[in-house]
C-alpha positions as CSV (number, residue, x, y, z in Angstrom):
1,X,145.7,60.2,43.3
2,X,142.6,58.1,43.9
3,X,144.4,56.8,47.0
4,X,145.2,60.1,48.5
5,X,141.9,61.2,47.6
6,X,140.1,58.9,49.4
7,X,143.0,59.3,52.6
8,X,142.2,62.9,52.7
9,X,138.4,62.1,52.6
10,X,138.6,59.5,55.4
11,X,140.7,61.6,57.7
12,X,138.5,64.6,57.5
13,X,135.1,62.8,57.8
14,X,136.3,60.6,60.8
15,X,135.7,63.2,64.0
16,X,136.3,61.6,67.9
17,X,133.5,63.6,69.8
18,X,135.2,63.3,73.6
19,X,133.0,65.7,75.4
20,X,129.9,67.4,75.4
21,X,129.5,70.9,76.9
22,X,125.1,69.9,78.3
23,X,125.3,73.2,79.4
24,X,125.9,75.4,75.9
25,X,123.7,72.4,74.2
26,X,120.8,72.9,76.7
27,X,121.4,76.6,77.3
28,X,118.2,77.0,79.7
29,X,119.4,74.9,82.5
30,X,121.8,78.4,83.4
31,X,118.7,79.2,85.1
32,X,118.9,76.8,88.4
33,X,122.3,78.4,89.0
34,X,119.9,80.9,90.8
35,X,119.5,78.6,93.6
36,X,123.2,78.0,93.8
37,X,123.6,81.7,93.5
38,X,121.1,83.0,96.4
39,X,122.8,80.8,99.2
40,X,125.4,83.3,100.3
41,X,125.5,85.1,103.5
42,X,126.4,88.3,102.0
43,X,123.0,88.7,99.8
44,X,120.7,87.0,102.6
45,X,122.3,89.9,105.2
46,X,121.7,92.7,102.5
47,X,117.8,91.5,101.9
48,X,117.3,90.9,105.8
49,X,119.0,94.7,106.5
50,X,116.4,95.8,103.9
51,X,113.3,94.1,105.5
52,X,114.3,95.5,109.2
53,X,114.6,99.1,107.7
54,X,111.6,99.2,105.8
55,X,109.6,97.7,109.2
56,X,111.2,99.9,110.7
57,X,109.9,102.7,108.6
58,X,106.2,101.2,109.0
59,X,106.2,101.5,112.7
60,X,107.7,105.2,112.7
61,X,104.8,106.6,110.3
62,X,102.4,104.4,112.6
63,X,103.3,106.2,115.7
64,X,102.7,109.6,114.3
65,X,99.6,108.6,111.8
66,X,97.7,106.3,114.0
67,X,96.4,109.0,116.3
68,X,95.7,111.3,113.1
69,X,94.0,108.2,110.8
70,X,90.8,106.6,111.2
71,X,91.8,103.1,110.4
72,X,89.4,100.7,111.9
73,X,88.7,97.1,111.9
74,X,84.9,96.5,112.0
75,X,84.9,94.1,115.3
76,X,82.1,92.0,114.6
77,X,83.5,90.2,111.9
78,X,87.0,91.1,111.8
79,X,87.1,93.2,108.4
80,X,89.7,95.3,108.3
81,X,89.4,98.4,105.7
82,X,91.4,96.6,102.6
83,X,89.2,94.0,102.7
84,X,85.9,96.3,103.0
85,X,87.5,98.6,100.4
86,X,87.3,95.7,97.6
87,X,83.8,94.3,98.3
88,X,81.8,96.8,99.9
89,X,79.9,98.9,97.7
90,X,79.8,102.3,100.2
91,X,83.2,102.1,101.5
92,X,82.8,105.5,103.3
93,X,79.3,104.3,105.3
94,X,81.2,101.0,106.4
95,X,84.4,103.6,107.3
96,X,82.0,105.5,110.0
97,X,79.6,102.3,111.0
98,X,83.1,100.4,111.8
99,X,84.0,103.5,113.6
100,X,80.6,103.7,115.7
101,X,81.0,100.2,116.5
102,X,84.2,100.1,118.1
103,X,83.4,103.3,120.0
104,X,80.5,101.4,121.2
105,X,83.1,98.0,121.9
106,X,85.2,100.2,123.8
107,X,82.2,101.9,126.2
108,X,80.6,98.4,126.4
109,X,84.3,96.9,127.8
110,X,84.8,99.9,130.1
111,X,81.8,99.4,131.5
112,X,81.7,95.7,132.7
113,X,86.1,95.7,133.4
114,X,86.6,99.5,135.1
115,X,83.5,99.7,136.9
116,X,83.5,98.9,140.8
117,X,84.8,99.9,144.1
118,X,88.1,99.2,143.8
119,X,88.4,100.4,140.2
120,X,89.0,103.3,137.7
121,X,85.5,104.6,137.8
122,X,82.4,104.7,140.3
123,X,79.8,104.3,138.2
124,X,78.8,103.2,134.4
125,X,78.1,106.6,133.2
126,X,81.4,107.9,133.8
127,X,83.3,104.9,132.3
128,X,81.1,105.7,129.2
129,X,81.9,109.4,129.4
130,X,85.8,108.6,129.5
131,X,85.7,105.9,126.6
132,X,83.8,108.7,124.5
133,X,85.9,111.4,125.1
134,X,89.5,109.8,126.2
135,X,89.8,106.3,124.1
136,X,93.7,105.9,124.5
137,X,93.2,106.1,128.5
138,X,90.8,103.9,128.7
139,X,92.4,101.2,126.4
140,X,95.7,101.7,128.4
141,X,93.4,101.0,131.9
142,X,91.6,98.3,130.4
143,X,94.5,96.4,129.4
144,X,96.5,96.9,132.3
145,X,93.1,95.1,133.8
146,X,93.9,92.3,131.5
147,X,97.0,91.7,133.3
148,X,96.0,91.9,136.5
149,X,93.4,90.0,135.7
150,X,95.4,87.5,133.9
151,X,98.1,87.3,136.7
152,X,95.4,86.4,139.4
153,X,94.3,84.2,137.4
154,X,97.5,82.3,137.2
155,X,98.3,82.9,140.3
156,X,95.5,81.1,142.1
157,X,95.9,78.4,139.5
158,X,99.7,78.0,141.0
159,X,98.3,78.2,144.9
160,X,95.5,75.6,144.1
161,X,98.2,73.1,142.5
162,X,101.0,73.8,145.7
163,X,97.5,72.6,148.0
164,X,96.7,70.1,146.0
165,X,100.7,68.3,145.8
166,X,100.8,69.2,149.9
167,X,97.5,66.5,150.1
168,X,98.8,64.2,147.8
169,X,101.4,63.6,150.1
170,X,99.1,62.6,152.6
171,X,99.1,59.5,150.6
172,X,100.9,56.6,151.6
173,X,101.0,54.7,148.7
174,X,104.2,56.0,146.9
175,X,102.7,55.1,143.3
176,X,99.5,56.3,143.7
177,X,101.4,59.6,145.1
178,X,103.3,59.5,142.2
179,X,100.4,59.5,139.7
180,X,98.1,62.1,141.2
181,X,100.9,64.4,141.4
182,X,101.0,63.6,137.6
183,X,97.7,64.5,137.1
184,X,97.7,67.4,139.5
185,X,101.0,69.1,137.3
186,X,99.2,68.0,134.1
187,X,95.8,69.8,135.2
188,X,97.2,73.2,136.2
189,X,99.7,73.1,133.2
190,X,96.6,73.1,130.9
191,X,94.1,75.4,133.1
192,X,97.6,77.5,132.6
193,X,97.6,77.3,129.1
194,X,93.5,78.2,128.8
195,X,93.7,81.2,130.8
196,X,96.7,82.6,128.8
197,X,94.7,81.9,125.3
198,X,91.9,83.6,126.7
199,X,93.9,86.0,128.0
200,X,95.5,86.4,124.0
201,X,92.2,86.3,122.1
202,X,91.0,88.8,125.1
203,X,93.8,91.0,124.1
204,X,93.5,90.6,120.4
205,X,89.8,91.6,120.9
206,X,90.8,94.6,122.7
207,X,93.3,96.2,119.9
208,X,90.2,95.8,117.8
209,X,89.0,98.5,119.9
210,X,90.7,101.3,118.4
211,X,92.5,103.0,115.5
212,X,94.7,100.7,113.9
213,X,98.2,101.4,112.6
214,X,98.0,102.0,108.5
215,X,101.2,100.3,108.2
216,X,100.3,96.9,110.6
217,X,96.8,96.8,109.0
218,X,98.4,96.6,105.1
219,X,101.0,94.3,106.4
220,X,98.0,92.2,108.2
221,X,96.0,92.5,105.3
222,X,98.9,91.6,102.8
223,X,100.6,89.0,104.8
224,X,97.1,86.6,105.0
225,X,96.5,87.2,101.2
226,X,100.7,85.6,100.2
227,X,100.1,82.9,102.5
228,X,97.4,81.7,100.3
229,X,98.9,82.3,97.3
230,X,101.7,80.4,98.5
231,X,99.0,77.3,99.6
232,X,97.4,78.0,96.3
233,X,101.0,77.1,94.1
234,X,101.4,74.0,96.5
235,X,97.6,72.7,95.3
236,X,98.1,73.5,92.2
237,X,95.3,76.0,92.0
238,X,96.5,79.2,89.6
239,X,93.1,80.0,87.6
240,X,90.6,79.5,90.6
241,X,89.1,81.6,93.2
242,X,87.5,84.3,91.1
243,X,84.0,82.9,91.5
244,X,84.6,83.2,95.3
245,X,85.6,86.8,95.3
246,X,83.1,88.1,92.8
247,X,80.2,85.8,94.3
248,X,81.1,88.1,97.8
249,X,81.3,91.0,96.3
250,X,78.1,91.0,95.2
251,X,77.0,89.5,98.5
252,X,78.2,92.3,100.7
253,X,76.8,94.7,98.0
254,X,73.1,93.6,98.6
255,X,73.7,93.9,101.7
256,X,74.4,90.1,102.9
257,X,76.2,90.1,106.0
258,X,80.5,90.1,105.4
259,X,82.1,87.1,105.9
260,X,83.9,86.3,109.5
261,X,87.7,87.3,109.0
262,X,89.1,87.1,105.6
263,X,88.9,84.8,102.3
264,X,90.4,81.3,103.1
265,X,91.5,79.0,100.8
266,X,89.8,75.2,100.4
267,X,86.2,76.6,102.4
268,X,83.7,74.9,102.1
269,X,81.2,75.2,99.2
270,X,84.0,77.8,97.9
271,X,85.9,77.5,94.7
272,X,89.3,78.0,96.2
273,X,91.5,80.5,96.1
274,X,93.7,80.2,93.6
275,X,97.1,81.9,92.7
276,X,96.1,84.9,90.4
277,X,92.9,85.6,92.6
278,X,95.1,85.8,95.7
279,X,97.7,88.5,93.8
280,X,94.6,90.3,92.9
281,X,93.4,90.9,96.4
282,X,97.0,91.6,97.0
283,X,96.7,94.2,94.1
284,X,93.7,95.5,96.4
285,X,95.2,96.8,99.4
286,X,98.2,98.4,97.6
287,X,95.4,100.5,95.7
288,X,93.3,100.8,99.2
289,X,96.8,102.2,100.8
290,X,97.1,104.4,97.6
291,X,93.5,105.5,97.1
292,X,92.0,106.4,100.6
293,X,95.7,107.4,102.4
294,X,97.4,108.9,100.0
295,X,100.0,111.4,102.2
296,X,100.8,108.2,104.4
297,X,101.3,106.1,101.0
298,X,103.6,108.5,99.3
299,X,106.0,109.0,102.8
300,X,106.2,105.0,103.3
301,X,106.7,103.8,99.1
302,X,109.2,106.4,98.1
303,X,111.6,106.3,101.1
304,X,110.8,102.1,100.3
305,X,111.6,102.0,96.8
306,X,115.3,103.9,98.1
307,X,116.0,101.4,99.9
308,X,115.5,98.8,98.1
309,X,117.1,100.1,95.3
310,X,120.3,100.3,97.2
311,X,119.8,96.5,98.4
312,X,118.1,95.4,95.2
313,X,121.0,96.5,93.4
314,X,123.7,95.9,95.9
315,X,122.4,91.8,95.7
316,X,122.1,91.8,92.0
317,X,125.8,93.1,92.3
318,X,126.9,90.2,94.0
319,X,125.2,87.8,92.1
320,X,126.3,89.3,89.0
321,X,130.1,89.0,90.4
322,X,129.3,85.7,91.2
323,X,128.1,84.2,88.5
324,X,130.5,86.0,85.9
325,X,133.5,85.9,87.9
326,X,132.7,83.1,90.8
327,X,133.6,86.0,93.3
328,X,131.7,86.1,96.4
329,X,131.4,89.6,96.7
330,X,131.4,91.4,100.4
331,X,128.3,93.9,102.2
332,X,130.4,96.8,101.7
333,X,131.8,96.6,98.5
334,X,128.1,95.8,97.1
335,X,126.9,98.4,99.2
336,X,128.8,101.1,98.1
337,X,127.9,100.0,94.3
338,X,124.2,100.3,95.1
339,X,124.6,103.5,96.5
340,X,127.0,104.5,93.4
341,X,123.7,103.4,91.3
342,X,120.9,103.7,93.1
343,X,119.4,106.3,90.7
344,X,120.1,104.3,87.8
345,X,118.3,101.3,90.0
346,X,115.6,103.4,91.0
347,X,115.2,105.5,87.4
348,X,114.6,102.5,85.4
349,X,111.8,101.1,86.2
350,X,109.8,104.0,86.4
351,X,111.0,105.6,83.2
352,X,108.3,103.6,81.1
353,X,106.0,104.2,83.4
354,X,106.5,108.0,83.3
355,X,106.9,107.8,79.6
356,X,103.7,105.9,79.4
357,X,101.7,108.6,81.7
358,X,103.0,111.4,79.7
359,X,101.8,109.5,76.3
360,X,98.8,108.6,77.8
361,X,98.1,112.2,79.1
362,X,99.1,113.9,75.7
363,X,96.7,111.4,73.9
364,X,93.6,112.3,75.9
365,X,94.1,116.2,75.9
366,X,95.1,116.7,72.3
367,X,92.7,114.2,71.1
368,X,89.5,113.7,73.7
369,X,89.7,117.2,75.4
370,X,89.7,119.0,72.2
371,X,87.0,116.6,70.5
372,X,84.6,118.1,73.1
373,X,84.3,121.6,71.6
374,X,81.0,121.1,70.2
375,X,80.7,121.6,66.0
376,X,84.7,121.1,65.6
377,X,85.1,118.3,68.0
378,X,84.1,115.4,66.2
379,X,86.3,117.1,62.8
380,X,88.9,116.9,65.2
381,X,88.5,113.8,66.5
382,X,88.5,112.6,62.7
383,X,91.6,114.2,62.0
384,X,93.7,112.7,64.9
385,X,92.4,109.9,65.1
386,X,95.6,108.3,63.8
387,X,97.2,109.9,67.0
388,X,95.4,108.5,69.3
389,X,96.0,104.6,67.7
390,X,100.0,105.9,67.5
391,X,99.5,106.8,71.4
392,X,97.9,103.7,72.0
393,X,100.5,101.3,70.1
394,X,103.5,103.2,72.4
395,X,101.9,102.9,75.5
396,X,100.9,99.0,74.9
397,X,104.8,98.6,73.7
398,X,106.1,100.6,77.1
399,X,103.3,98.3,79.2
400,X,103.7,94.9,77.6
401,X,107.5,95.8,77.9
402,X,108.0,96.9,81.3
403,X,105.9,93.7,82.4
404,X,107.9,91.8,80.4
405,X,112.2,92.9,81.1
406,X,111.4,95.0,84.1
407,X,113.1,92.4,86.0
408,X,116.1,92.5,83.3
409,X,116.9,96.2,84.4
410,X,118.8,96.0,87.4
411,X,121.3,92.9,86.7
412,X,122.0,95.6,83.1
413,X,122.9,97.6,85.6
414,X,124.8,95.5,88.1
415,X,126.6,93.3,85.5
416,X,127.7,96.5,82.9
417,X,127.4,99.7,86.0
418,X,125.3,101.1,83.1
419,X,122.6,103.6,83.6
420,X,119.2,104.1,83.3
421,X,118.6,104.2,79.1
422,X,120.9,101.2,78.4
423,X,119.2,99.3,80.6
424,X,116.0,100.2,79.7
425,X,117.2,99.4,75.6
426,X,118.9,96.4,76.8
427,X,115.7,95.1,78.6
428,X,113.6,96.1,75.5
429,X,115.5,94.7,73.1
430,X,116.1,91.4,74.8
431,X,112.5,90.6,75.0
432,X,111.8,91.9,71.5
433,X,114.5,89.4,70.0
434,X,113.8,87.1,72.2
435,X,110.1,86.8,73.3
436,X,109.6,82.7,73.8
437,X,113.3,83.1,75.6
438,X,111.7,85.8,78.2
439,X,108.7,84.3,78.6
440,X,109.6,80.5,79.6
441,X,112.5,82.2,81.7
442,X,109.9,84.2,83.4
């Protein structure tokens, strides 16, 4: 019995491990399939569909906007309104001095390009009158100037080079010949080159002369402000740049002349702009876009977040497929699931934040509007008080929750084709059972 005892005992405590599964053991490293997962055509053709149609979009309200708005970029130092709207402290009186001075750009131009025998007007007083009172015209004249101007220019630089090979010719030394015909090509190529920069930054000055389209001055504006948060993640610089913004804010505010152009990271005597400073001023000209055109905001983000639900949800589709079933999903089938879902897509990210708004709006007129009624308001505001901390616990929860699984909504929805309140519960939950899980994953 001993014997078999110890048999038994042997038999069950001797285990052969053959293979390791890294991938359950280290469960985290799931994540860098995402790389493996975003190289396929069919996602990359979806996103890139997206992008066209939303440019799209911004160039249709331009055309009919831009002669209705009174977007301007102040032309002596480049600010455009996003950047004004975040450091100036009078935001309308820098809205009609930036307006002023590009009226008086555009008269000042007029006068020395239009002005002659040959040209759009006799005199100076009537170029003036025209840029007043017909800015468009006169823009179109003085840029068709530009080009004539420009292909003169050129022109003559071609004719001077032809003369110049015909006397090289002359000489009879066939490598001297040679080498000033070098240096003949390689002179006009550059006076070439000038004159067409020139003829670029003359050109760039000259749409500074006008109303700007809201669309291309957010993209502008938006565009710089990525770029350095992208620089800013390659130096290493998250936390930095706050110093800088705040340091010219108050600048412009005591009326220091604004910087030339926009906030750049690694200038000198700067702290530089970091990552988190450079989503901020992102966060700027969203609320600039929101704040000061609101009609123009509402027509170009609603008909944007439709699209990109359908394509948000119709590449979470195929990445879903993909990583579930390693099927490589094509445009049309994901296509017609994001259009199956798209308000499920679009629904579920702004449930919490409608939720929240109605919450917070209950709160403050139950509690704050009615603890104004003088005598009885502050017995009131005694009474629910608790209310208002309830309101402000749920509203934290839908806030630090949103921020936290909004991005775990739509694959709910692309790898279950739920709807909106499972994956809002599944989104919840997730980072509630799992917070240090959702947090390094994020």
């Amino acid at each position: 019995m001993a014997d078999e005892s110890q048999e038994a005992r042997s038999g069950t405590d001797a285990h052969e491990i053959r293979h390791v599964n890294w991938r359950e053991v280290f469960g985290f490293t799931q994540i860098f399939k995402g790389f493996k997962l975003s190289r396929h055509m069919t996602k990359i053709v979806i996103a890139l569909a997206a992008v066209i149609l939303t440019w799209g979009l911004g160039q249709v309200l331009d055309l009919v906007f831009t002669p209705l708005s009174a977007v301007y970029v102040d032309p002596e130092n480049n600010m455009s309104e996003p950047d004004a709207y975040w450091c100036v402290a009078d935001f309308g009186g820098w809205q009609k001095k930036a307006e002023k001075d590009v009226e008086a750009g555009l008269v000042k131009a007029a006068s020395a390009e239009l002005v002659g025998k040959d040209l759009d007007y006799e005199t100076s007083a009537k170029a003036e009158e025209a840029a007043k009172k017909e800015a468009r015209k006169v823009r179109s004249q003085l840029y068709e100037r530009l080009e004539k101007s420009l292909k003169k220019d050129v022109d003559k630089i071609e004719a001077d080079r032809k003369d110049a090979i015909k006397k090289a010719e002359d000489e009879k030394d066939s490598e001297k010949r040679d080498e000033q015909k070098d240096a003949i090509n390689k002179g006009a190529l550059n006076a070439t080159r000038a004159r067409y920069k020139a003829g670029a930054d003359a050109d760039a000055q000259m749409q500074l002369l006008g109303k700007q389209g809201p669309f291309d001055t957010f993209v502008t504006y938006e565009r710089h402000y990525f770029r350095q948060a992208v620089g800013a993640i390659l130096h290493g610089n998250v936390f930095t740049g706050f110093a800088t913004v705040r340091a010219q804010r108050q600048q412009v505010q005591q009326g220091v002349p604004p910087f030339a152009g926009r906030l750049q990271a690694g200038q000198p005597g700067q702290d530089p702009l970091g990552l988190l400073a450079s989503l901020a001023l992102m966060g700027y000209g969203i609320i600039w876009l929101a704040a000061t055109h609101w009609v123009y905001a509402i027509l170009l983000f609603v008909p944007m977040l439709l699209i990109w639900s359908v394509a948000g949800g119709a590449i979470a589709r195929a990445a879903a497929l993909q990583a579930t079933r390693d099927e490589k999903a094509g445009i049309t089938e994901c296509v017609k699931f994001g259009l199956k879902k798209v308000l499920s897509f679009l629904a579920s990210p702004l449930v919490p934040v409608v939720v929240f708004l109605v919450v917070g709006l209950l709160t403050a007129l139950v509690v704050g509007l009615a603890g104004t009624i003088p005598g009885f308001g502050g017995i009131w505001l005694g009474i629910t008080f608790g209310l208002a901390l309830i309101g402000g616990v749920i509203m934290a929860f839908l806030l630090i929750g949103l921020l936290a699984g909004g991005l775990l909504m739509a694959p709910t929805i692309a790898v279950e084709g739920s709807d909106t309140f499972d994956a809002c519960t599944r989104s919840y939950q997730f980072v509630l059972a799992r917070p240090w899980r959702a947090g390094i994953y994020g």
